[in-house]
VEXFI-252068 format. One record per residue: x, y, z of N, C-alpha, C in turn. Coordinates in steps of 0.2 Angstrom, whole numbers, plus 5000, padded with zeros to 4 digits. Last residue first. Example, Ala and Ser with C-alpha at 12.3 -4.5 7.8 and 13.67 -1.06 7.14 Angstrom:
! VEXFI-252068
- 5064_4989_5035_5068_4995_5036_5064_5000_5039
- 5066_4972_5039_5062_4978_5039_5066_4984_5039
***
This chain:
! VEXFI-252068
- 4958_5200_5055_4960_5195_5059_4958_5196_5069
- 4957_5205_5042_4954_5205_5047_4955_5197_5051
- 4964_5213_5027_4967_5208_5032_4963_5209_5038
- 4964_5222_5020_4959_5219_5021_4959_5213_5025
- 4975_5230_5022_4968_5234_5025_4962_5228_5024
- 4985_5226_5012_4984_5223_5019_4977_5226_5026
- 4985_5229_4998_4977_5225_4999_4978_5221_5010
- 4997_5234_4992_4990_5238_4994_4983_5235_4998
- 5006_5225_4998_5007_5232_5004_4999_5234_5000
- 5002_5215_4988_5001_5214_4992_5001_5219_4999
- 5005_5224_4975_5000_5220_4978_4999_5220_4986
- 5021_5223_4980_5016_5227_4978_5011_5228_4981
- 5024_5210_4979_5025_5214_4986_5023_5220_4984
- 5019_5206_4967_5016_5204_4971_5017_5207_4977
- 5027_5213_4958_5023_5216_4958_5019_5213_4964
- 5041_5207_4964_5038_5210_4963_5032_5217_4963
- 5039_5195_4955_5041_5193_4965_5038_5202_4967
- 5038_5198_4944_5033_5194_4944_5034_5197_4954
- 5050_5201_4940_5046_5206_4939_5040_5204_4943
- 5056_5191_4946_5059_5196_4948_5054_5200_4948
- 5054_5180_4937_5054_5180_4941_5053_5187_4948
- 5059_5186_4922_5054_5186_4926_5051_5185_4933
- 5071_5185_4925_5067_5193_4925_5062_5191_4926
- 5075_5173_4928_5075_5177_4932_5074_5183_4933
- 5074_5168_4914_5067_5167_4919_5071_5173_4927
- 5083_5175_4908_5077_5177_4906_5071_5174_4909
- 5094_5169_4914_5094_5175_4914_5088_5178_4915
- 5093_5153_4912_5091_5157_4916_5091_5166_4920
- 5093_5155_4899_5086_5154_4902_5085_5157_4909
- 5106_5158_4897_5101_5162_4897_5096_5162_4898
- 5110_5146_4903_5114_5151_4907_5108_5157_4905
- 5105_5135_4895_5103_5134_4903_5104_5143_4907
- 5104_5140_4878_5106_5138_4883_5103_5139_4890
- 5092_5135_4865_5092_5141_4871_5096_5135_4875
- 5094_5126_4853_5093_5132_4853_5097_5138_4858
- 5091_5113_4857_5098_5114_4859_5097_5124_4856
- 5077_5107_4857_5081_5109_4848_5087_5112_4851
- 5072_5109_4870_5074_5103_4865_5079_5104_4862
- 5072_5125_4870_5077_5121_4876_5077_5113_4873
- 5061_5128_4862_5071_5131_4858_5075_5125_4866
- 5052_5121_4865_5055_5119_4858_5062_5123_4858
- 5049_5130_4874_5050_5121_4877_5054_5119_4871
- 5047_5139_4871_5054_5139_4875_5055_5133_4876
- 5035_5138_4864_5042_5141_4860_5049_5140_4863
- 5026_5134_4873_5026_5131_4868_5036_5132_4864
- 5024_5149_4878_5028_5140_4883_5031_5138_4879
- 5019_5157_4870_5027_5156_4870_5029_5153_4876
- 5008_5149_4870_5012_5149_4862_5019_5153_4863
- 5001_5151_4882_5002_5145_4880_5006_5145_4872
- 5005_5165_4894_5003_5164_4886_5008_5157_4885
- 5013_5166_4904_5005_5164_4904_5002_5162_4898
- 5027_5160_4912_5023_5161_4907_5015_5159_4906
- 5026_5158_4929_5031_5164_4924_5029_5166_4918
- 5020_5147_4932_5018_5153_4934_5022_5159_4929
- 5022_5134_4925_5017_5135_4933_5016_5143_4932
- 5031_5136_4917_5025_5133_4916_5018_5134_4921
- 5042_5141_4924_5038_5145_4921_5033_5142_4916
- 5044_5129_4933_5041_5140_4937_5040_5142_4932
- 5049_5120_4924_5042_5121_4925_5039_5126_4930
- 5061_5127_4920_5058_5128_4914_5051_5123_4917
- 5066_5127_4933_5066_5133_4931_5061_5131_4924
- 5067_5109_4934_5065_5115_4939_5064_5122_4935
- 5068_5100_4920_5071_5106_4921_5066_5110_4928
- 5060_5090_4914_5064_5090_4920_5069_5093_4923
- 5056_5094_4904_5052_5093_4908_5056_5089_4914
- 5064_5099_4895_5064_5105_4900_5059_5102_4906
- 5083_5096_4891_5074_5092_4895_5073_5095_4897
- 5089_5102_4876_5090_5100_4883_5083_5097_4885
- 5100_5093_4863_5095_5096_4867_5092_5097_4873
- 5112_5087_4858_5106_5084_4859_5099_5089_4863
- 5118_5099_4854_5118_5094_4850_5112_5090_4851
- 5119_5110_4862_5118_5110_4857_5116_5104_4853
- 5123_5102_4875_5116_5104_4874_5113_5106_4868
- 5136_5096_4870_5129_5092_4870_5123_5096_4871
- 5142_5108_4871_5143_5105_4867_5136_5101_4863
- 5142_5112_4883_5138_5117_4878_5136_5114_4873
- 5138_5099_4894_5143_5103_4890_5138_5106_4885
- 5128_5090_4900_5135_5090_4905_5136_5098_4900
- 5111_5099_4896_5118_5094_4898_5122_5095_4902
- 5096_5104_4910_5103_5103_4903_5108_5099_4903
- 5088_5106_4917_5086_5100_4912_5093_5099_4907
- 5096_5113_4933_5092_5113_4925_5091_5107_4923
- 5095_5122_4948_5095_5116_4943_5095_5115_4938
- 5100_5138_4951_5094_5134_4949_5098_5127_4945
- 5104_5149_4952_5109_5144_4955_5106_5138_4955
- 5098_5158_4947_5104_5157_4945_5106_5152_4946
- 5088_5160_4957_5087_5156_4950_5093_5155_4947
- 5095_5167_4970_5093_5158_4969_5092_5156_4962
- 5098_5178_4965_5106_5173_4966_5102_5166_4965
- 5087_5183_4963_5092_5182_4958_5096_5179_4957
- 5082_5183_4975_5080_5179_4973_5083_5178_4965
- 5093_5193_4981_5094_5185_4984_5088_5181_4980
- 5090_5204_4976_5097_5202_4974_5099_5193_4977
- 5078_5208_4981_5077_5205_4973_5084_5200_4972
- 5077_5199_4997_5077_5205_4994_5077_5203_4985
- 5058_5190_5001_5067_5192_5001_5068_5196_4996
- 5045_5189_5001_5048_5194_5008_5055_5194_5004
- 5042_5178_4994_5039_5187_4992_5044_5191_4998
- 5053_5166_4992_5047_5169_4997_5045_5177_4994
- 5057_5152_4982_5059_5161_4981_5052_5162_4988
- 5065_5138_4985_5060_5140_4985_5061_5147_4984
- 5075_5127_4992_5071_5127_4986_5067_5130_4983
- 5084_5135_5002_5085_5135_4998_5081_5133_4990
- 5073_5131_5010_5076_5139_5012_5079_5138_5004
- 5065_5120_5015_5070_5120_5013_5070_5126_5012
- 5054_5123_5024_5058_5121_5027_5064_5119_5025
- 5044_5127_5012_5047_5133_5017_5053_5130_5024
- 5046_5119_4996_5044_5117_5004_5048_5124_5009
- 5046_5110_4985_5048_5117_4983_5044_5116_4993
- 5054_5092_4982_5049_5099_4983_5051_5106_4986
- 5068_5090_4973_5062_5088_4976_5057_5094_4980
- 5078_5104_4965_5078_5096_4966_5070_5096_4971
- 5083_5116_4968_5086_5111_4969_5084_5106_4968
- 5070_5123_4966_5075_5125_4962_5084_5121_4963
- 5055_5108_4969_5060_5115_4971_5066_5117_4967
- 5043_5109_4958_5050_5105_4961_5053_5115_4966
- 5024_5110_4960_5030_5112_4958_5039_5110_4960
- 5016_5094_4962_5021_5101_4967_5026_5103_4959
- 5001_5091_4955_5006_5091_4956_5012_5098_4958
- 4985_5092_4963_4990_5095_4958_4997_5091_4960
- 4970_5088_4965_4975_5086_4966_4981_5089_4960
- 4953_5092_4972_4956_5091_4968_4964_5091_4968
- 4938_5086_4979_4942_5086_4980_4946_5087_4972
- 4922_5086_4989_4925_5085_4983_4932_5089_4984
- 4913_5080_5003_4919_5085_5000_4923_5083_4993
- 4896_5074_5004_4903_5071_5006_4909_5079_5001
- 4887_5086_5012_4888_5082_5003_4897_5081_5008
- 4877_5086_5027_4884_5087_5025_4884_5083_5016
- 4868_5087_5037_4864_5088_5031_4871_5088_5025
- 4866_5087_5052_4870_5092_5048_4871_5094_5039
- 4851_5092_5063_4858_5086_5059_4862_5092_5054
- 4841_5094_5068_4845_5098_5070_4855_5095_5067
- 4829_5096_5058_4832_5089_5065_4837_5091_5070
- 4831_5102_5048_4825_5103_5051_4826_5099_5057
- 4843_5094_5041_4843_5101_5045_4838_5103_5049
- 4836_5082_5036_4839_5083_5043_4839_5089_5045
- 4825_5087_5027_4825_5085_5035_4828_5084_5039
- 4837_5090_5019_4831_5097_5022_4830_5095_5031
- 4840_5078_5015_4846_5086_5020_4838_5090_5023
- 4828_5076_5010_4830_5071_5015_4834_5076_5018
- 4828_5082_4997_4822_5083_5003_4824_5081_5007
- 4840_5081_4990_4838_5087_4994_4831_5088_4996
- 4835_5066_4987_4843_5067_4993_4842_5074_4995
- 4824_5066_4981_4825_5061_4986_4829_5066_4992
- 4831_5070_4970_4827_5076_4973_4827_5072_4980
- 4840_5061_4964_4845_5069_4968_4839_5076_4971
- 4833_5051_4963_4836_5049_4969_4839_5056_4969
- 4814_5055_4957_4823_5055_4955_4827_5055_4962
- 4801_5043_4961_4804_5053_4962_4813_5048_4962
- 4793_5033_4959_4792_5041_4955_4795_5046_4956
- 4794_5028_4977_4794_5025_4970_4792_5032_4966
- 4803_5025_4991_4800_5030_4987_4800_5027_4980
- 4804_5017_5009_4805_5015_5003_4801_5020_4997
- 4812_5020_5024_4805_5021_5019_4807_5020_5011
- 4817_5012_5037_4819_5016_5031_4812_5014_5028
- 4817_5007_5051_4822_5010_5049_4823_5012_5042
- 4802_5000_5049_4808_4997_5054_4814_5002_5052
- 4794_5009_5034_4796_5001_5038_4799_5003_5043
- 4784_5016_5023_4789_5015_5030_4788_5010_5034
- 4783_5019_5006_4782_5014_5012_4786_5013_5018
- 4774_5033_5001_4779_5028_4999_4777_5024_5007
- 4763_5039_4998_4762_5033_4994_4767_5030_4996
- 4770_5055_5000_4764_5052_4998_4763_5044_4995
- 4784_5059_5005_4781_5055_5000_4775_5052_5002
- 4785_5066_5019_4785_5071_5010_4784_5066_5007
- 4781_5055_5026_4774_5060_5024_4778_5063_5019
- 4793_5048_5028_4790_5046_5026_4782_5052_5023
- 4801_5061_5033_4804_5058_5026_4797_5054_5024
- 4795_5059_5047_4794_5067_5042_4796_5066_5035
- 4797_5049_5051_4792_5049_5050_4792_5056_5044
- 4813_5050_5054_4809_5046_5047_4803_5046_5046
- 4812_5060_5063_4814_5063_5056_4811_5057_5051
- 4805_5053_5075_4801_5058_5070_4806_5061_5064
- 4815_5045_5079_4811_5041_5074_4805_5048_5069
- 4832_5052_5072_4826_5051_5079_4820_5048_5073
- 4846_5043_5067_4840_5048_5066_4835_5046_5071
- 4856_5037_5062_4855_5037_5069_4851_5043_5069
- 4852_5031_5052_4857_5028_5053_4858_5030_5061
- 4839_5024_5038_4841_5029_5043_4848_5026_5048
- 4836_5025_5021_4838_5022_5026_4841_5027_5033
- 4826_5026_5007_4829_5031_5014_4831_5028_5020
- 4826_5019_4992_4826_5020_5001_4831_5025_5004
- 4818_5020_4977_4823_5024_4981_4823_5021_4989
- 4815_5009_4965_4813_5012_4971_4820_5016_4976
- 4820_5002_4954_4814_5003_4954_4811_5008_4962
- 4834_5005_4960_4834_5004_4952_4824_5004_4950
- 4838_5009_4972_4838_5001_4971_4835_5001_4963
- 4849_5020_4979_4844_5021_4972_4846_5012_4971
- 4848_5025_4994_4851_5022_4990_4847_5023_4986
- 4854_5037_5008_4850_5038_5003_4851_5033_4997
- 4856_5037_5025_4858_5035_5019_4852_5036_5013
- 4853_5048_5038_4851_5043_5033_4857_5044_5027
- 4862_5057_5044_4855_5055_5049_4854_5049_5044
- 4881_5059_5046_4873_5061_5042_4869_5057_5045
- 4892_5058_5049_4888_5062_5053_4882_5064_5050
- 4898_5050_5041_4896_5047_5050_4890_5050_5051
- 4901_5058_5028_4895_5052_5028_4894_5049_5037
- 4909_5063_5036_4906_5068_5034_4899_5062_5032
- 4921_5057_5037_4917_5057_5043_4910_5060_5043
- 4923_5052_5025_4920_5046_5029_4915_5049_5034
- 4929_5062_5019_4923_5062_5018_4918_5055_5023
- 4941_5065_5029_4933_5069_5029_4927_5065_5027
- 4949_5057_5026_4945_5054_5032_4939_5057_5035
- 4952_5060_5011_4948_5053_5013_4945_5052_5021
- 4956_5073_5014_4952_5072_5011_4946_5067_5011
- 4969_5069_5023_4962_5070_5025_4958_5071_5020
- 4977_5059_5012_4974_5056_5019_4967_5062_5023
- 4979_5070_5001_4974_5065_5001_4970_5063_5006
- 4990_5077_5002_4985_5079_5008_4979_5074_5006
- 4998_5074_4993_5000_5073_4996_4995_5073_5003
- 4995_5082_4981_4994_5074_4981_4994_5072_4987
- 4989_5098_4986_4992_5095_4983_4991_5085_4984
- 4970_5104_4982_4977_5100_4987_4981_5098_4982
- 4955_5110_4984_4960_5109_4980_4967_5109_4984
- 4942_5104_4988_4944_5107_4992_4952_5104_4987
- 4923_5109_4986_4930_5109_4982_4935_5110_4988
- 4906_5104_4990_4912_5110_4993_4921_5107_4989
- 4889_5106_4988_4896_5103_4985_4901_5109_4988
- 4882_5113_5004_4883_5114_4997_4889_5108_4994
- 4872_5118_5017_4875_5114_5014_4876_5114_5007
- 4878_5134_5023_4873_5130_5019_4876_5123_5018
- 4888_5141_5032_4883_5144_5026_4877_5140_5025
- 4895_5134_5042_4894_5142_5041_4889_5146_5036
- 4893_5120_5035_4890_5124_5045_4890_5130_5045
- 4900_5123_5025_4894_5119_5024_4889_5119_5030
- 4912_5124_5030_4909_5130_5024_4902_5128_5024
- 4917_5115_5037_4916_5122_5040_4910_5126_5034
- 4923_5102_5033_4917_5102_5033_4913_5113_5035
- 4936_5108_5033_4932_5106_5025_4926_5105_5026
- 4939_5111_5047_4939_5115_5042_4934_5114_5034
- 4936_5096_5052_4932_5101_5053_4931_5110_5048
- 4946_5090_5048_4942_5089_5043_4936_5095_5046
- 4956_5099_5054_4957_5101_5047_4950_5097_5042
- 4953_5096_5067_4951_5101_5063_4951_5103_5059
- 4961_5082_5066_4951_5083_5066_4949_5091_5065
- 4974_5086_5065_4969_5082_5060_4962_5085_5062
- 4976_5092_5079_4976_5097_5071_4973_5093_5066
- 4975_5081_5085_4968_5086_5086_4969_5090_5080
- 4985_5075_5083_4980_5074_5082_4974_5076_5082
- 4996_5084_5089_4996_5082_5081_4988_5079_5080
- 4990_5084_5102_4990_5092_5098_4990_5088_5089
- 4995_5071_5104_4987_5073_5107_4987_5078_5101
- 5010_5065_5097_5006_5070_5103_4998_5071_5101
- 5015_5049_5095_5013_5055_5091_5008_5060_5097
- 5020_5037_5100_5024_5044_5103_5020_5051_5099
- 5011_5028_5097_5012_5033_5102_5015_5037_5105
- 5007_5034_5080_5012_5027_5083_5009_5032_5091
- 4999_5036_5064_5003_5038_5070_5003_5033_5076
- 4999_5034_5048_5005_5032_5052_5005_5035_5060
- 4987_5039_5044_4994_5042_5044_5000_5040_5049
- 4978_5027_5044_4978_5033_5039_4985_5035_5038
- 4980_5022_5056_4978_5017_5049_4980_5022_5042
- 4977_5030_5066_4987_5024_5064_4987_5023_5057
- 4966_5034_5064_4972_5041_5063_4977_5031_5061
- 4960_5023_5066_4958_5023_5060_4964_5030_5061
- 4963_5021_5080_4966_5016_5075_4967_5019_5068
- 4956_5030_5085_4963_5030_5086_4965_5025_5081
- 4943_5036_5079_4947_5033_5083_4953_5031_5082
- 4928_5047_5075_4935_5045_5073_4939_5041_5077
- 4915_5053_5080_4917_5047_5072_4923_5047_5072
- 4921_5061_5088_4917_5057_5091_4916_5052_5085
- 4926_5073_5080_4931_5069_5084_4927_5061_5088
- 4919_5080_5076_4920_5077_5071_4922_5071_5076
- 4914_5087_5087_4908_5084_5085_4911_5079_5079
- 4925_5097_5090_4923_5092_5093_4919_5084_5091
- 4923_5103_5077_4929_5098_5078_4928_5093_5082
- 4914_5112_5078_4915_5107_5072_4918_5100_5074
- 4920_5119_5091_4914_5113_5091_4913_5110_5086
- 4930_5125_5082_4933_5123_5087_4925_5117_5088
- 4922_5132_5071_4926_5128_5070_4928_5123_5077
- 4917_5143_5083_4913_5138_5080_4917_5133_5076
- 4927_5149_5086_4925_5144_5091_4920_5139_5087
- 4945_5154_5079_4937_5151_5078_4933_5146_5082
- 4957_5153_5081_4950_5160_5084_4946_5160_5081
- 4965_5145_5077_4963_5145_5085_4958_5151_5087
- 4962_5144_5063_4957_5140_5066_4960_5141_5075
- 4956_5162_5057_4963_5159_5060_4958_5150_5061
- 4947_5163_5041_4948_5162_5047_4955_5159_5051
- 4938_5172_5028_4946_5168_5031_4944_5167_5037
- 4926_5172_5014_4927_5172_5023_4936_5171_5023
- 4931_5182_5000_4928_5177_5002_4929_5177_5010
- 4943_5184_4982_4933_5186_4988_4931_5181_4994
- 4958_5185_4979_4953_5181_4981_4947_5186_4985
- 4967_5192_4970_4963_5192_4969_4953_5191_4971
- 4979_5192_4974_4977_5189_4968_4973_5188_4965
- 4980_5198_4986_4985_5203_4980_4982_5199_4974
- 4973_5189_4994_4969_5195_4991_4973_5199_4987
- 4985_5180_4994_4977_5178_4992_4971_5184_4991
- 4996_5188_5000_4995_5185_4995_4988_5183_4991
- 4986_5191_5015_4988_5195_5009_4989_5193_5002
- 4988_5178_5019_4981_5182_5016_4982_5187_5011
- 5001_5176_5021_4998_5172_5016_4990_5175_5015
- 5003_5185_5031_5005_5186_5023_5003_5183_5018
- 4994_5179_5041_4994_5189_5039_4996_5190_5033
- 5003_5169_5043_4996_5169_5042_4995_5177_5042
- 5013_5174_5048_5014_5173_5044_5007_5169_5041
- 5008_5181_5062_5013_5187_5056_5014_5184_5050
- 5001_5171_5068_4999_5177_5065_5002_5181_5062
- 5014_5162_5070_5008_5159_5067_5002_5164_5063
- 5021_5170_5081_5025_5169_5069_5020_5166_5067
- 5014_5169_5090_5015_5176_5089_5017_5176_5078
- 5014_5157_5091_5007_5159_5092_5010_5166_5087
- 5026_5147_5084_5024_5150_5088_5019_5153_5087
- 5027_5132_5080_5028_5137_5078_5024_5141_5083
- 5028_5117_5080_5030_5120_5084_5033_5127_5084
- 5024_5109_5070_5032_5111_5068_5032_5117_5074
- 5013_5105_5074_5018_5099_5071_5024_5102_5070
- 5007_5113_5082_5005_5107_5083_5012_5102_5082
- 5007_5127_5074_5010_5125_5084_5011_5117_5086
- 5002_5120_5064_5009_5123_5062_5011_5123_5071
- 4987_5118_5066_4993_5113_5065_4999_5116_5063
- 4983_5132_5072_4983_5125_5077_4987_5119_5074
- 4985_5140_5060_4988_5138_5066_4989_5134_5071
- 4981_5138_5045_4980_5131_5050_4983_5133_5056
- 4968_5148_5040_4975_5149_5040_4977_5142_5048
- 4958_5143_5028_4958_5142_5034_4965_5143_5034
- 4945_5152_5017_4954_5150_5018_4953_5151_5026
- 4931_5151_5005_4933_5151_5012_4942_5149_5011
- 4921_5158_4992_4928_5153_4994_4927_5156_5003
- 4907_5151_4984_4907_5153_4991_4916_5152_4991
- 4911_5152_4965_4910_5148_4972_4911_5153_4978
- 4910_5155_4954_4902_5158_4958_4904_5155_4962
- 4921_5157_4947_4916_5154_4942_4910_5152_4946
- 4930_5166_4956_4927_5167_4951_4922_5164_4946
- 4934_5153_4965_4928_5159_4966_4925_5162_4960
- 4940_5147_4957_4934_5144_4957_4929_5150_4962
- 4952_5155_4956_4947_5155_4951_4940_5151_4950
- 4956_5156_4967_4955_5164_4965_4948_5160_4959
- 4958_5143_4970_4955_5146_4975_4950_5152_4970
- 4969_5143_4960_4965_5139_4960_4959_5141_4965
- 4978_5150_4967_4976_5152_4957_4969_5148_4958
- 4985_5144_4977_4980_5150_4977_4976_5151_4971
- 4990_5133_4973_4982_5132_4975_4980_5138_4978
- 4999_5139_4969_4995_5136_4963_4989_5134_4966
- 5009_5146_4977_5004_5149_4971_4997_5146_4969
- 5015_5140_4984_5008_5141_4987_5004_5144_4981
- 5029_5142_4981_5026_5134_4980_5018_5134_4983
- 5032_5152_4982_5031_5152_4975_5026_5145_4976
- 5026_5156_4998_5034_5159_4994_5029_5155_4987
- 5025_5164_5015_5022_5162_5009_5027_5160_5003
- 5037_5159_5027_5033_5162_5023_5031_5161_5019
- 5030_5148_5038_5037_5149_5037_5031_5156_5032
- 5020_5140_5043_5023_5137_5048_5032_5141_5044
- 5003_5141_5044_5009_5145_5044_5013_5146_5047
- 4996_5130_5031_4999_5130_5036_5005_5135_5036
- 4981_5134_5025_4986_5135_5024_4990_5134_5030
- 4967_5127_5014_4970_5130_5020_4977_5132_5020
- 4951_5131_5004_4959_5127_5005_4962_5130_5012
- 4937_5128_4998_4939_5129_5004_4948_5128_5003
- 4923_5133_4989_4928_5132_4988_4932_5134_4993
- 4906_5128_4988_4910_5130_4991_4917_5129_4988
- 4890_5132_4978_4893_5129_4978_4901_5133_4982
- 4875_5134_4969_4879_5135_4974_4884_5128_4974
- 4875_5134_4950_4872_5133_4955_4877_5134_4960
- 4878_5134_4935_4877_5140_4939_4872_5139_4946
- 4881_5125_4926_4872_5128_4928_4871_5132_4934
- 4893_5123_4927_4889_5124_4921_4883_5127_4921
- 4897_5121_4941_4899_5129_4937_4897_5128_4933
- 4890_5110_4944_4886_5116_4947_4891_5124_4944
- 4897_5102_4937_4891_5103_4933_4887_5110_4939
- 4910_5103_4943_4909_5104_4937_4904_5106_4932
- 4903_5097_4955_4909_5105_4955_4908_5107_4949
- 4902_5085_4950_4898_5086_4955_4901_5094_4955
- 4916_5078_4947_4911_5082_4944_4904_5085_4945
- 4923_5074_4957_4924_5084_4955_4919_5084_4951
- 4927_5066_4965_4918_5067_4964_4918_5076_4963
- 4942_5070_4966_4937_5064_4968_4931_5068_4968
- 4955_5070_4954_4950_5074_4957_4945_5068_4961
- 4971_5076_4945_4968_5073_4947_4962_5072_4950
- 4979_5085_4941_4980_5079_4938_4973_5075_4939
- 4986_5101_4936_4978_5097_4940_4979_5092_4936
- 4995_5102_4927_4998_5103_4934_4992_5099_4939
- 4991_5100_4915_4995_5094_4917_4997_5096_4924
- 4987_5112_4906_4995_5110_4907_4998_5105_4910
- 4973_5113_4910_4976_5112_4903_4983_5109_4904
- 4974_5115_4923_4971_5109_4920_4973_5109_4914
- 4979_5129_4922_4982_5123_4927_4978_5117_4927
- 4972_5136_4913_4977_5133_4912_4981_5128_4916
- 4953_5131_4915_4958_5134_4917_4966_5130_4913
- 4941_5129_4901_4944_5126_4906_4952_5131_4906
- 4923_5134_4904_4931_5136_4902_4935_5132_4906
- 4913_5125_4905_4913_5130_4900_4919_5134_4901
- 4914_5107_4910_4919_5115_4910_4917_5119_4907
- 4916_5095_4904_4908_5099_4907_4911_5106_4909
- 4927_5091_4898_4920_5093_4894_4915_5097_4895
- 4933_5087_4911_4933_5094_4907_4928_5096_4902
- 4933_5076_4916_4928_5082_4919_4929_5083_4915
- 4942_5067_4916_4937_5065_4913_4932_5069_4914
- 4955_5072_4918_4952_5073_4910_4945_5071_4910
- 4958_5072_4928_4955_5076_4927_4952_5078_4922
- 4957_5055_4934_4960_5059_4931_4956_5063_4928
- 4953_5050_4951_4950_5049_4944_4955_5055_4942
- 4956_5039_4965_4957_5046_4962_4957_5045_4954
- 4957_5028_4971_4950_5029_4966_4952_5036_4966
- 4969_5021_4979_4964_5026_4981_4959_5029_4980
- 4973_5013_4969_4975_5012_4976_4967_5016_4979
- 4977_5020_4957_4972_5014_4959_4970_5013_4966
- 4983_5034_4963_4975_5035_4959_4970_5026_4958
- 4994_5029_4968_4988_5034_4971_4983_5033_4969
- 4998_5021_4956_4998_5019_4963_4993_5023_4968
- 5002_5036_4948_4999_5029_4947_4997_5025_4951
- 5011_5040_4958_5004_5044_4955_4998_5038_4953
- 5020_5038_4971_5019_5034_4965_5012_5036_4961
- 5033_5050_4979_5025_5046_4977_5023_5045_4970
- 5043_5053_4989_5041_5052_4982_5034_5048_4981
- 5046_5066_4997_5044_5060_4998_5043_5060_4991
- 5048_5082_5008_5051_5074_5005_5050_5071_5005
- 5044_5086_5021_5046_5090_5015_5047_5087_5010
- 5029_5077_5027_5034_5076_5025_5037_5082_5019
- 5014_5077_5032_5018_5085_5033_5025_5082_5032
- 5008_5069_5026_5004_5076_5023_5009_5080_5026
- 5014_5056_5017_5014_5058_5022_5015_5066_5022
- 5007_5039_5013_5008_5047_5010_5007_5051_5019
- 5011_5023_5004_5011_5026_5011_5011_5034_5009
- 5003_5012_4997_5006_5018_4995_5005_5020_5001
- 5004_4994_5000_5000_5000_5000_5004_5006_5000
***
């Protein structure tokens, strides 16, 4: 079994292995239902997704819909957060409620950051997110009470075996590391307790899968009924529902059949069935929860090699450092090139395994025909490694920033 570990700076994972393993679908088979599809799906960086299409038909027909991600602030914002901020920005944009949990309680938790560096860098990563654009709630999660009861409530569906079973944790793992799980599912579930129930998108890297999976479980716990489609009739099965909710399921359908723990519906479509039945429970005092839809990108590299990570210093550019230290880093970037001039010329270089030549796949280049041009002149031996990286690190530069720009005008919107 694939092992995944959500706060490892370092790890390799087997994608193909992920996705049997774990029933993660590849992103291609949404897109159709997309009336625009974004460039971070177009280019291979969104690979993957669970029960997205549910997301993808509520952006066609323009129905409600949640879009949540979080942030651990356990260093500064820097290049390797872009992507699932882009992604935030632009699922708001196509009508979604967005919500950002800034994760303090898991950054005090697992890398022992303090309360005081937990708000000065939870303050940057918002910034970031409204220099780009984003609309939406934010929340610290230690200065949310309601979240804080989320969690409680989550925490009564989950046991200790099932945390070992998930994330490897053993008995030396602290109480704190495992409370910061249950509010992270609490967090995914948050948008759905603070607004409405709704399909809710929770875009991640690969790596953060295990909560995703222990949401949705827990997310189905906390529901009053199951709702099955037997092919000639629907059941409403109940799971720990008081006896007047089933009776209330049974009176909206006229004709149908109550039994011992479920009533059986004939002539009515299983997705009206399901929005009668949340009603009921809301009206119960339940919580009427759509299991979390989920999406999965791949990491950008760090500029040395394996992931782009705030606990490596060296693999990554921050918005906070001065121009002439984020110059020195691309310079001193990795590449896709050969040993010698000689051979680059000859045989060409690799850009898809060049760090530098995927920062400007990810973010440096927006216009897809002159990707397209750099990827062909770094093949066809054209463009050496030394000028690329001159001319990624204008980019770079210009790009780092406009962002600290951005960002000094949009801090008046930081409510913390």
């Amino acid at each position: 079994m694939v092992e995944i570990n959500p706060w490892a700076s370092q790890q390799s994972l087997d994608i193909d292995r992920l996705f049997s393993e774990f029933g993660i679908e590849p992103i291609g088979n949404v897109l159709d239902i997309l009336p625009e599809v974004p460039s971070f799906m177009k280019r291979g960086i969104v690979i993957g997704h669970r029960d997205y299409t549910q997301i993808a038909g509520c952006i066609r027909d323009r129905k409600p819909f949640h879009i949540l991600t979080g942030f651990m602030p356990s260093g500064h914002p820097h290049l390797g957060h872009l992507m699932v901020m882009k992604e935030v920005v632009w699922h708001v944009r196509q009508g979604g409620t967005g919500y950002i949990t800034i994760a303090d309680r898991e950054a005090h938790a697992v890398r022992d950051t303090s309360w005081e560096k937990c708000s000065e860098y939870g303050k940057e990563y918002l910034a970031c997110l409204y220099a780009l654009g984003f609309e939406g709630k934010t929340y610290f999660q230690s200065r949310n009470d309601r979240l804080k009861d989320l969690a409680f409530e989550c925490s009564t569906k989950v046991n200790y075996s099932e945390l070992q079973a998930i994330y490897g944790f053993s008995s030396e793992t602290s109480l704190g590391h495992m409370l910061s799980v249950i509010t992270q599912v609490a967090d995914i579930l948050y948008p759905q307790v603070d607004s409405y129930p709704a399909p809710t998108v929770v875009p991640v890297g690969i790596d953060q899968d295990p909560h995703i999976r222990l949401t949705r479980g827990v997310a189905h716990k906390l529901r009053m009924f199951t709702v099955e489609d037997r092919g000639d009739h629907i059941s409403v099965r109940s799971k720990n529902a008081p006896p007047e909710a089933l009776e209330a399921v049974h009176a909206r359908y006229p004709g149908s059949r109550k039994y011992e723990g479920h009533v059986d519906i004939q002539g009515s479509a299983c997705a009206d069935v399901s929005a009668t039945v949340r009603q009921v429970e809301l009206s119960f005092g339940g919580f009427g929860f759509f299991a979390p839809s989920s999406t999965y990108h791949v990491f950008i590299p760090g500029l040395q090699g394996g992931k782009m990570s705030s606990s490596i210093p060296e693999s990554t550019i921050s918005f906070a450092e001065p121009d002439e230290v984020v110059r020195k880093k691309v310079m001193a970037a990795l590449t896709g090139g050969r040993a010698t001039l000689a051979e680059q010329r000859e045989q060409g270089g690799e850009p898809e395994k060049c760090p530098l030549f995927l920062l400007n796949l990810f973010h440096m280049v927006e216009d897809d025909r002159e990707l397209e041009e750099l990827r062909m002149k770094c093949r066809s031996g054209q463009l050496m490694c030394g000028q690329c990286k001159k001319e990624t690190a204008d980019r770079v530069l210009s790009f780092v920033r406009e962002m600290r720009e951005k960002m000094a005008a949009v801090e008046h919107l930081i409510e913390v």
